[in-house]
N, C-alpha and C positions, 0 to 999 in steps of 0.2 A: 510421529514427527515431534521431535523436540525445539519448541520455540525460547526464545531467550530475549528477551527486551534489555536492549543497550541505550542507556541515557548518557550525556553531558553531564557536566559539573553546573555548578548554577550558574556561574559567571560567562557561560559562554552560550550563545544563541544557538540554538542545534536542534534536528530532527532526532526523531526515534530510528534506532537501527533494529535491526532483528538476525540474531542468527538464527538458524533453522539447520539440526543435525538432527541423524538417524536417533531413533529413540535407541538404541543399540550398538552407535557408533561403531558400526560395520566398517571394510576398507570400501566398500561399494557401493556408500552411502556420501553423498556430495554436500559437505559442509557449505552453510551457504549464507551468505550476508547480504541481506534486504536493507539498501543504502547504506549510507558510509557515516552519515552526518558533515558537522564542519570543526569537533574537536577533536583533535589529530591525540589524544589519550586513549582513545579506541583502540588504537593498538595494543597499548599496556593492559587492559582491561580486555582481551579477547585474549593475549598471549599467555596470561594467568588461568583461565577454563580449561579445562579438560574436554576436548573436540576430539579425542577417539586415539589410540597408539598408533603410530607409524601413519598417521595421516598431516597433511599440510591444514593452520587451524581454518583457514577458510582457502576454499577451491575455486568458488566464483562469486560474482556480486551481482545482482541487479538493484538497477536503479529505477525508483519509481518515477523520477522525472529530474528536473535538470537541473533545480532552484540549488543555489550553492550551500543551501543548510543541510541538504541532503547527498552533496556530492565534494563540500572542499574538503575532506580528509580521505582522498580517493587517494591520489598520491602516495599519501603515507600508508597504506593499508595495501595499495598495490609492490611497495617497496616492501613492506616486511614479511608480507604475504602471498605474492607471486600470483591471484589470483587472476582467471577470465573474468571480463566485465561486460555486464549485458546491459541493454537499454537501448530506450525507445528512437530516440534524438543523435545522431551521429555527431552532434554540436558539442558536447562533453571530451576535454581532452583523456585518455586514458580507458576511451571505451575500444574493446574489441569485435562488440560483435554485436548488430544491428539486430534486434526484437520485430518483428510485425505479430499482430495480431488474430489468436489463436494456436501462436505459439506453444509446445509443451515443454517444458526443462525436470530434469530431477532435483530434488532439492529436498537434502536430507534424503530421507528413504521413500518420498512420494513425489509423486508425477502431478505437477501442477502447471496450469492453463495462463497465458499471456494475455489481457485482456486489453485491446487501447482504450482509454475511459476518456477524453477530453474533458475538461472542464474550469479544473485547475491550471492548466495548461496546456497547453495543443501536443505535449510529449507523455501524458500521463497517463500512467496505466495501471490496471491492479491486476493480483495475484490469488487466484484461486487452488485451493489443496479441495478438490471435489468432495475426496473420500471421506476426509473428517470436518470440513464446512470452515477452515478458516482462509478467512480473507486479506490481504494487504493492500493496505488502500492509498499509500503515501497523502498529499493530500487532498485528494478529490474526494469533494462534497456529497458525500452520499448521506450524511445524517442529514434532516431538511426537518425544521421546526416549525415556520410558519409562511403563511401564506405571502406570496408579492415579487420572488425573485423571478431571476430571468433565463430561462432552460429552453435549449433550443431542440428541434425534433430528435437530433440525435443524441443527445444528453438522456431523456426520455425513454427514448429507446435503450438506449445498455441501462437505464434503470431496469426495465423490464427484463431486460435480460437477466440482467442480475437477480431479480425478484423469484425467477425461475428456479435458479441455483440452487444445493444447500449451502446455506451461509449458517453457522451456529456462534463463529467468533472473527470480530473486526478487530485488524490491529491499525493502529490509525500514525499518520510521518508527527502528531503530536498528542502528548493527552495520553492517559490510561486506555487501555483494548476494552472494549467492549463484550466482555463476554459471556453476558447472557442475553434472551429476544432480541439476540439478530436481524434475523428474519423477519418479525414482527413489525422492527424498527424502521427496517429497508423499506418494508411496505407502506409502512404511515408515511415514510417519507415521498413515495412513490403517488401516495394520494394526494399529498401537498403539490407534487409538480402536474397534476391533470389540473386538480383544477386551479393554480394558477394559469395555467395553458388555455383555461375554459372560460376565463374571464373578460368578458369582450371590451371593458371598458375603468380609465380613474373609479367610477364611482362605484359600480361593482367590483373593486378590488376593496373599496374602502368598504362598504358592506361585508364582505368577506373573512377582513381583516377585525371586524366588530363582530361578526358571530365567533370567529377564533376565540376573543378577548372573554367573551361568554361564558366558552368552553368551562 
């Protein structure tokens, strides 16, 4: 699977997009654009790659969630491009085709897993490639640095799920991928939400937050 990180220009507020093509740009292999962003130059800037002979440059799109950084240059991307549009939230104009969770899509030349992640949004999801461990994670909160936020059972839960995974690389809706300790990183974060979860009380979180400081 060949991943491609698509940025904005400076001057305009925008998510990271990702295309995702067969390492071999196969005709059987489903070019595939993980959000859109919100600068509609994306077009120009995908129309110029090389995404495979005699293929359409992008086939389908999902979107990680709804936030208009990641979804206003839908439009333009669906005009030049023709493609299917996946995601979680039926509330996006331009979407064809409603996501639940557990879902599998090809994308590129691998079979990857629909994950609903709430947290960033009640439509957020990520995107699992099993076989070689990368992740997209639009922007839910899965790096977790210190102690005191607020994670509810099921937040918790798809952390550990996810914990379970192979994860070896995070591509994140902002920011450089993460691509080394993953895995590692998931976990320390995974420790941070128990035991804020474990914390009974202000003042035990304030002790808490003082051994961190220690650290």
């Amino acid at each position: 699977m060949n991943i491609i990180r698509i940025q904005a220009g400076e001057k305009i507020y925008s998510s990271n997009a990702y295309l995702v093509l067969g390492d071999w740009k196969r005709i059987e292999d489903i070019n595939t654009l993980i959000d859109v962003g919100s600068d509609p130059r994306i077009v120009d800037k995908i129309t110029d790659m090389n995404t495979g002979i005699g293929k359409r440059k992008v086939e389908q799109v999902i979107l990680t969630h709804s936030h208009s950084d990641h979804t206003a240059a839908l439009a333009a991307v669906k005009k030049a491009f023709g493609p299917k549009v996946y995601a979680f939230s039926p509330h996006t104009d331009g979407v064809d085709y409603i996501l639940k969770h557990g879902d599998r899509l090809r994308m590129g030349d691998r079979i990857c897993d629909i994950l609903h992640f709430p947290g960033h949004s009640d439509d957020s999801i990520v995107i699992h490639n099993a076989e070689e461990g990368d992740l997209f994670v639009g922007d839910t909160p899965v790096i977790i640095q210190a102690v005191g936020g607020t994670y509810d059972q099921r937040f918790r839960e798809n952390m550990e799920a996810l914990c379970r995974r192979n994860i070896q690389t995070i591509f994140f809706g902002h920011g450089d991928p993460l691509l080394t300790g993953a895995k590692q990183t998931l976990m320390a974060s995974l420790r941070i939400i128990r035991q804020t979860q474990e914390l009974p009380d202000g003042r035990a979180l304030r002790q808490a937050l003082s051994i961190e400081r220690l650290k």
